[in-house]
N, C-alpha and C positions, 0 to 999 in steps of 0.2 A: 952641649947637645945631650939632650935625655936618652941613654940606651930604648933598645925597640922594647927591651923584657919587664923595665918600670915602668910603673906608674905616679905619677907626681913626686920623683926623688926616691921613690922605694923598691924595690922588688917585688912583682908576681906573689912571690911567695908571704913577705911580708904584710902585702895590702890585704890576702886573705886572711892572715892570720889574724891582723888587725878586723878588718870586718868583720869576720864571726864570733871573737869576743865581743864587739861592738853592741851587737847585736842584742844579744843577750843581755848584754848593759841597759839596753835601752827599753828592751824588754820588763825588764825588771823596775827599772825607771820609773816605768808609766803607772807600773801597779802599787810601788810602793807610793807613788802621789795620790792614786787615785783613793788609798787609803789614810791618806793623812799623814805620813812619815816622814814626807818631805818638807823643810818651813818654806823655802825657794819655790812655790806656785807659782802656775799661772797670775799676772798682775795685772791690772788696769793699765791706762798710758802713764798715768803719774810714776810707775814704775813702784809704788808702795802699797796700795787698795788690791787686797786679794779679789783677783777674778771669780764672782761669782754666778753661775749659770743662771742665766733668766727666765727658763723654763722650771729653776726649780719650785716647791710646793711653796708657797707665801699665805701667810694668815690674812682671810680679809678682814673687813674691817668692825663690823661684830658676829653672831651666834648665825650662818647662813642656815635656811631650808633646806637648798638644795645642793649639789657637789657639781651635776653633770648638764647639761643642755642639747635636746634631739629638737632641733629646727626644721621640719616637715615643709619645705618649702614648695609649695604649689603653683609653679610657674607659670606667666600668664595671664592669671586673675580669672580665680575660679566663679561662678557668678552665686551670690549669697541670698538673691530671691530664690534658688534652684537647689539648694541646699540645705541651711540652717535659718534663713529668716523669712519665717513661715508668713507671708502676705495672700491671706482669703478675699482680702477685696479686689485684687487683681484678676478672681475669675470671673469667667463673660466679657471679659473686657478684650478680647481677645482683637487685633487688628483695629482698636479705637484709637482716634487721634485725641491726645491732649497736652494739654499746656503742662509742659513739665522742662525745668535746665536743666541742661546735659553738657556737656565735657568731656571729650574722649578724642580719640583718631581725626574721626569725622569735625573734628572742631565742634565750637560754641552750636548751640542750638537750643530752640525757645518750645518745638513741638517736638510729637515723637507717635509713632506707633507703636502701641502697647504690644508684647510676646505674653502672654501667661505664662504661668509658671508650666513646666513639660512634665512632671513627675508629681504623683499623690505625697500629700504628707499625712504623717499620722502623730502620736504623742506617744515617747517612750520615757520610763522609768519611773523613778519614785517622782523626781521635778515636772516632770510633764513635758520635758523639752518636743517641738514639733519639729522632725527631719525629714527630710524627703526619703523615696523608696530608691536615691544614689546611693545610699550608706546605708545597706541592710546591715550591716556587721557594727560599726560605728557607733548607730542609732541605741546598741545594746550597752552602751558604754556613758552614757549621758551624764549619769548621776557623777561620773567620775570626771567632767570637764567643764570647765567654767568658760561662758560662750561670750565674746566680746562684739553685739551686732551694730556697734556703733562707730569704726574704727574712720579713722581717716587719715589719707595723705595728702602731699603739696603738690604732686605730679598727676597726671593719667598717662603717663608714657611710658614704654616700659623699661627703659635703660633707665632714665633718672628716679621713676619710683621703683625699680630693682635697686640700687645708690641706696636711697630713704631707708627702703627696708631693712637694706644689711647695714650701712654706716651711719644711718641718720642725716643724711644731707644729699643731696640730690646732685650735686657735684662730686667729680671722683677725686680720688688722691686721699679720703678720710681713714682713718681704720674701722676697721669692719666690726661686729659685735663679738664674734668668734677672737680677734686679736685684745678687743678688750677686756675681756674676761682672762686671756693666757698673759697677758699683759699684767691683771691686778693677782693673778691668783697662780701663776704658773699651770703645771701640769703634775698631778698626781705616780704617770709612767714615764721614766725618762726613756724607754726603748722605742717610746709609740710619740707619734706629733700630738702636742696636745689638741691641735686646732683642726680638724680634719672635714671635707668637702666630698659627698658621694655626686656625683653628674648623671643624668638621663641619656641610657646610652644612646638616645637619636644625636646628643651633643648640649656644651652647653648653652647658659640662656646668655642672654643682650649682656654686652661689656664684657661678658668674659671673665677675667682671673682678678677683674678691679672690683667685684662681686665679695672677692675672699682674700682685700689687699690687706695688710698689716698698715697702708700709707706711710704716715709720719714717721712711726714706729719702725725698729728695728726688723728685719724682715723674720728674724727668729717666730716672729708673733704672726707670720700669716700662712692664712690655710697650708693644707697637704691634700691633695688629691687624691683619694684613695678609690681604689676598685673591689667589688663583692668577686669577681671571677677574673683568672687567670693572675698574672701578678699584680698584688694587691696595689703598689706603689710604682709608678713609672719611673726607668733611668737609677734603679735601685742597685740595680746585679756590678756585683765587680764586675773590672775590665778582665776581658778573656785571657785567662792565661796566670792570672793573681789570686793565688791562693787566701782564705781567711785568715792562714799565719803572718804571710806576708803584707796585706795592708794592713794587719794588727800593730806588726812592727812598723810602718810608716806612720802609722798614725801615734805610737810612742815616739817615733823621731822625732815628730814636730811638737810635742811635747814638753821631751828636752833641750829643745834649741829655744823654748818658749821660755825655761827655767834657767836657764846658759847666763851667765856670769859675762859669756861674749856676746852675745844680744843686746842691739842698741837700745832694745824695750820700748822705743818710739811707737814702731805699730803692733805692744803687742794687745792691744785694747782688739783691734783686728783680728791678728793672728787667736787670741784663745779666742774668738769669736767662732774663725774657722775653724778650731780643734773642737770645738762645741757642736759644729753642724756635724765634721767627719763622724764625731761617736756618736752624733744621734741615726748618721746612716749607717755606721756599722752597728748598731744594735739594732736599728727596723731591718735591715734585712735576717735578721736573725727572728726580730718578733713578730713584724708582721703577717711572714706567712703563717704562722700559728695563730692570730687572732682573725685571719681571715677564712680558717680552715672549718666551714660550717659544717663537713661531714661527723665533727664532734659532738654537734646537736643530737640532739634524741628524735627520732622519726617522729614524733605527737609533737616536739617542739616546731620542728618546721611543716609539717603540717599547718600549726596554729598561724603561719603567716603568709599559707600559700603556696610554699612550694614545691606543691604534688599537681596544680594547674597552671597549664604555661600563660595566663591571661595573668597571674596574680607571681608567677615565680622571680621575675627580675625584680621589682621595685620589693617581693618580701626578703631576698635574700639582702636586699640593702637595711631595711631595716633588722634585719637580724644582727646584720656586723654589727650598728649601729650601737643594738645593747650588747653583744661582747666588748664592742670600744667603752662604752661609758663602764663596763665593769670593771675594764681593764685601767681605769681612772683619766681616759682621754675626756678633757675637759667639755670642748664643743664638738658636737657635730651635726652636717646639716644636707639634708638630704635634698636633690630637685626630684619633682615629681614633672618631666616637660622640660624640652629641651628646642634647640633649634626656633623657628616660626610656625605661628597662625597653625595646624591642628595638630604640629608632632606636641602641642602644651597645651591648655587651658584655655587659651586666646580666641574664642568663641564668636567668630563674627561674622561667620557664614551659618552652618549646621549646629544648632545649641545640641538639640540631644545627639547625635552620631557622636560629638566632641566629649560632650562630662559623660555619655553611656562611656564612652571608652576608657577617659583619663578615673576615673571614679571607678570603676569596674578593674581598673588594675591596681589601684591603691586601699580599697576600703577595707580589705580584707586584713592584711599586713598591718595596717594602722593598731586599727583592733587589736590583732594579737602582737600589737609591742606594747601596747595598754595593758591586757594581760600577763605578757610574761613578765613585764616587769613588774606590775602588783607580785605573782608568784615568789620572783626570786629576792623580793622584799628592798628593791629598786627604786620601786616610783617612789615613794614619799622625796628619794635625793636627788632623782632625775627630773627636771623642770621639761616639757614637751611643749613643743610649738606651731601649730596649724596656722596654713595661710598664703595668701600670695600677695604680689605687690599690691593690687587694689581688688575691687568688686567688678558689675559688668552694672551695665542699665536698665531699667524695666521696659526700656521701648528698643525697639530693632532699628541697626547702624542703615541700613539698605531697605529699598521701596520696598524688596521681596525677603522670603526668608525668615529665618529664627533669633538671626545671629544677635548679639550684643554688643554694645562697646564700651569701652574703660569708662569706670565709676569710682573716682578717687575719691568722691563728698561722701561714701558711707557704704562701708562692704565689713564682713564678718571675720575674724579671728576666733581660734580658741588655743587654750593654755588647757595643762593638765601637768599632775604630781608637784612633785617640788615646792608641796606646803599650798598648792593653788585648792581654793573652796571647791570641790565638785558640784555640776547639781543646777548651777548660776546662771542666769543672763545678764550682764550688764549693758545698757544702752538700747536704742530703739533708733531706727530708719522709720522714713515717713510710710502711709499706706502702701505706698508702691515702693518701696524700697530705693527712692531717687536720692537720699540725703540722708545724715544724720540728724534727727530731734533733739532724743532725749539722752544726756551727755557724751555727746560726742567725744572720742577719743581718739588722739593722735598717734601716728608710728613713737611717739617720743616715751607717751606712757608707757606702751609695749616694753620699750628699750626698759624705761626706770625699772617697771615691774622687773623683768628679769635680772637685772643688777641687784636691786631688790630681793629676792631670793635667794642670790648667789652672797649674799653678806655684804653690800657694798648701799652706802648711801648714794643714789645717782647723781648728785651735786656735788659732789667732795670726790670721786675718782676724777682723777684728771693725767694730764700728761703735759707738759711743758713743750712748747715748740712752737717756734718763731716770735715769742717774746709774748706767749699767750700760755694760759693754761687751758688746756682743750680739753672738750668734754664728748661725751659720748651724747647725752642729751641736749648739745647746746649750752652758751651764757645764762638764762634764762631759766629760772626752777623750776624744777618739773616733778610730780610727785607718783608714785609707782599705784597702778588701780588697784582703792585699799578695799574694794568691794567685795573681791577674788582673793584675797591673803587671808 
């Protein structure tokens, strides 16, 4: 029978003394591996293949544009007769019945009541581009975006064409564009997630977190949720009571039990997996709140995005992390602009103007000046930017009464900017009313290649191996990045 005063055959006195050397052992341990001293790493399952971090930096695959990716995602489907594709013959047309297909909510349909366009447009810059008076601010920035008004998806829904956009397939479970990028190319900051998701604080959009899934892939590779206010990262804070010293040393424990000579090494494919996630959350709680801490900006900097008016302060303080994170070498990140249903987002099917007055009125401004500041801080040429939402809307109203719109997946508008993308450009054309694409129509797919595409990566040759396939981010099927825009 074990005396009350031991523990496990030892003395009190013993098992402290043993512990607090231990300690320090371990301590020491961690640092000397972390440095290379040790040959005994962390190992694969095979028990021989040094463990190496998936997030570390990896060379793609030749000379990229760009480094970083801000995906502007405009939740909803903002409507691109009302915006950037500028249709003159739709005026006086106002409440006319005509033969035109439609696709949306409301299902199939062969007629429709024309809505004219609700806002003037004019022509800015050296290109001429025609935008509406939605994007005063935007409008000043033309020369510097290449306008994609022929885009097209497989869906008009918005869960499945939310899927399309982020993973390219319209069924969930794929990985997301943000995981294929931190997948080929890792992450630049090991302190920060490389893949990171800003939300609409009304909530987010359809499907949820399968939006920012890693899928197939190791979860290492899918989004992190990040916040502009209050704590940046949710579920980040030690447990109460657990000092920084003290989960430093646990997390050296598991370490060296990872290194241990008595370790069966069966799961340590696992275990350095989780040694992997614990340091990536003991260093964001350490970095995070310093990249979130926008009071380091200069008053003219935030300014420049809005937030000295509260109609423009939330979505610019998003975009301002935005470019701290990409400076800070986090690979993707992707901002919603709309959250929730039908008017807290884009989703225009009752009130057109009350809906893009509002959502456009909180965004245009901020857009702008992350165009801006990143040309300043000599940014943009490596930052690729991505405007848009899952489809377009229609040129005729869903309802007998009303403004509203419905989903238009045959031909709504995108734009790209920096990261080596042509300024200045339109590619493609919708019909006069803006019901379809004409003149070369383009898929979510090119989208994808283009960006892969500028990131250094052929979009036909990244793949990922799984379930006896090699999987692509574009599809079996070639697909070639829009070389109109490069």
């Amino acid at each position: 029978m074990t005396p009350r005063n031991t523990f496990c055959g030892r003395t009190r006195r013993e098992f402290l003394h043993q512990a607090a050397g231990g300690f320090a052992s371990v301590a020491m341990t961690g640092m000397l591996a972390g440095d290379g001293f040790l040959s005994n790493q962390a190992v694969a399952a095979d028990g021989v293949t040094p463990y190496v971090n998936p997030l570390a930096p990896k060379p793609p695959q030749f000379a990229p544009k760009a480094k970083s990716v801000i995906f502007l995602f405009m939740y909803g489907g903002p409507s691109h007769i009302d915006t950037f594709d500028y249709k003159p013959a739709m005026n006086g047309m106002d409440g006319k019945t005509v033969d035109v297909k439609t696709f949306g909510r409301g299902g199939h349909k062969n007629q429709g009541r024309i809505v004219e366009p609700k806002w003037k447009f004019k022509q800015y810059g050296e290109c001429g581009k025609w935008v509406s008076d939605l994007f005063p601010h935007l409008a000043q920035k033309v020369d510097d975006i290449a306008f994609l008004n022929s885009m097209t998806a497989d869906s008009p829904i918005h869960g499945s064409a939310m899927l399309m956009m982020n993973s390219g397939n319209i069924q969930s479970g794929h990985p997301t564009l943000g995981s294929w990028l931190t997948y080929g190319l890792g992450s630049e900051n090991e302190n920060l997630p490389g893949y990171v998701v800003m939300l609409d604080p009304t909530g987010g959009p359809i499907s949820g977190a399968k939006n920012w899934t890693s899928g197939y892939m190791p979860a290492t590779y899918q989004g992190t949720t990040m916040k502009a206010e209050g704590a940046p990262i949710l579920n980040l804070k030690r447990p109460r009571g657990m000092s920084e010293e003290v989960q430093r040393t646990l997390l050296n424990s598991l370490s060296q039990a990872n290194n241990s000579h008595l370790s069966t090494r069966i799961d340590n494919t696992e275990l350095a997996a989780r040694i992997s996630s614990y340091e990536l959350a003991y260093q964001m709680q350490r970095s995070a709140p310093e990249a979130a801490d926008l009071a380091q900006e200069t008053e003219a900097t935030q300014k420049l995005y809005g937030l000295d008016s509260p109609q423009t302060e939330e979505f610019g303080r998003r975009c301002l992390l935005a470019r701290r994170l990409v400076e800070r070498g986090v690979r993707y990140v992707q901002l919603y602009s709309g959250g929730n249903h039908n008017d807290a987002n884009w989703d225009a099917h009752g009130d057109l103007e009350k809906n893009h007055n509002y959502h456009a009125g909180r965004t245009d401004k901020a857009i702008a000046g992350l165009i801006q500041d990143l040309k300043d801080r000599g940014l943009f040429d490596s930052t690729l930017v991505v405007w848009g939402g899952e489809f377009g809307r229609q040129p005729t109203a869903e309802y007998a009464k009303g403004t509203g719109r419905d989903h238009n997946s045959y031909g709504f508008t995108m734009w790209m900017a920096g990261g080596g993308i042509k300024g200045g450009v339109s590619v493609g054309t919708t019909d006069e009313l803006g019901s379809q694409a004409v003149e070369k129509p383009l898929h979510v797919k090119h989208l994808h290649a283009t960006v892969l595409h500028q990131m250094g990566f052929d979009p036909n040759q990244l793949s990922y191996f799984y379930a006896g396939l090699d999987r692509k981010l574009v599809g079996v099927e070639h697909v070639e990045p829009i070389h109109e825009i490069i």
